[in-house]
C-alpha positions as CSV (number, residue, x, y, z in Angstrom):
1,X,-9.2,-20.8,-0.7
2,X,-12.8,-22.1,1.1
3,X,-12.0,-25.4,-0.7
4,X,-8.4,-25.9,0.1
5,X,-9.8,-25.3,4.1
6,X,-12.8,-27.0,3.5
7,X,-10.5,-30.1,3.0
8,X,-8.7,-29.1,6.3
9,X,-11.7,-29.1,8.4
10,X,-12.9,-32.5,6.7
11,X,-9.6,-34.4,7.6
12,X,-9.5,-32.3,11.1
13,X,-13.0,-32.4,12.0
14,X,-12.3,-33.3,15.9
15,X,-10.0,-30.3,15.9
16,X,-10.5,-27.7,13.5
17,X,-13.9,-25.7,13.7
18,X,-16.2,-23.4,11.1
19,X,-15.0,-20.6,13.4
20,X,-11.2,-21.1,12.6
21,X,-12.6,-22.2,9.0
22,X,-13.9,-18.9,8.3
23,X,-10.9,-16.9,10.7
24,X,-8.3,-18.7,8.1
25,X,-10.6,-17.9,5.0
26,X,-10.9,-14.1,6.0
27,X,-7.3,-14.1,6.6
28,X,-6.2,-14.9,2.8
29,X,-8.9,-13.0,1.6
30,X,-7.8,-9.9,3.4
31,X,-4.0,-10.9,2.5
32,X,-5.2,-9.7,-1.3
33,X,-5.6,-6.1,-0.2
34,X,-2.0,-6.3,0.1
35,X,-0.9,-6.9,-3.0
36,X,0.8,-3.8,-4.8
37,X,0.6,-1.7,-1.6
38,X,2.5,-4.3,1.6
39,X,3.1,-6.9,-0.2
40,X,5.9,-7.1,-3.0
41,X,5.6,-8.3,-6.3
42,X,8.2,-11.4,-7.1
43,X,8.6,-13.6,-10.1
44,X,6.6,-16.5,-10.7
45,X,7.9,-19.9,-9.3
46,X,5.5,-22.0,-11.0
47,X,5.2,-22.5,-14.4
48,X,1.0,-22.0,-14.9
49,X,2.0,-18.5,-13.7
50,X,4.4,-17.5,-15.9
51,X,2.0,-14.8,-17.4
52,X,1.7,-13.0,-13.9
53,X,2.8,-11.2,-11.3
54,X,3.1,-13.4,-7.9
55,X,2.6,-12.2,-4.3
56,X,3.0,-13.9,-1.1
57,X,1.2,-13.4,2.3
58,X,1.4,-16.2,4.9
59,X,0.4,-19.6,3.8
60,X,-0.6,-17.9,0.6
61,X,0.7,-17.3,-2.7
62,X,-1.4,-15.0,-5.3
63,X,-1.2,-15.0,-9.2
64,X,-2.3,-11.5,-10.3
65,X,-2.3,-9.2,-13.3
66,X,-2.5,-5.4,-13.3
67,X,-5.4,-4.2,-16.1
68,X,-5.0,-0.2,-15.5
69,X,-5.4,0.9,-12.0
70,X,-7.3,-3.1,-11.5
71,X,-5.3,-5.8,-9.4
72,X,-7.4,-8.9,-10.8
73,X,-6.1,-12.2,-9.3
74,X,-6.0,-15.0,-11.2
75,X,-5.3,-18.2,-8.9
76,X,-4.5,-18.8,-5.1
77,X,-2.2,-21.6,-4.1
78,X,-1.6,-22.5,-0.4
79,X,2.2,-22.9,0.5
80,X,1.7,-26.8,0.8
81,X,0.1,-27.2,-2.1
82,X,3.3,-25.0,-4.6
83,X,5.5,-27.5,-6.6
């Protein structure tokens, strides 16, 4: 996710700042609290996932497994970047 905004900031530089940077970062951090609890699990619409559980907060969509009582995610994917 730092990446993906890294890039933004890069392209944006006259605009975007570290402080909305690390604002957006914390944001889809946060988002993965949310997965099993407000936010609801869906099918997969890509095919890399197809072994997971997906979740979607915001700009963000989460590849996860469940291991026990353990929500581990496996890959992040901002909504711009999904094919």
């Amino acid at each position: 996710m730092r990446t993906f905004y890294i890039n933004v900031a890069r392209k944006y530089r006259h605009t975007y700042s570290n402080e909305d940077l690390e604002r957006n970062v914390g944001e889809a951090v946060f988002a993965v609290y949310g997965i099993e609890k407000k936010l609801p699990r869906r099918q997969p619409i890509i095919e890399r996932w197809q072994n997971y559980y997906m979740a979607h907060a915001g700009n963000w969509y989460y590849a996860y497994k469940i291991d026990g009582d353990l929500i581990i995610v496996a890959d992040a994917c901002h909504a711009q970047n999904m094919k």
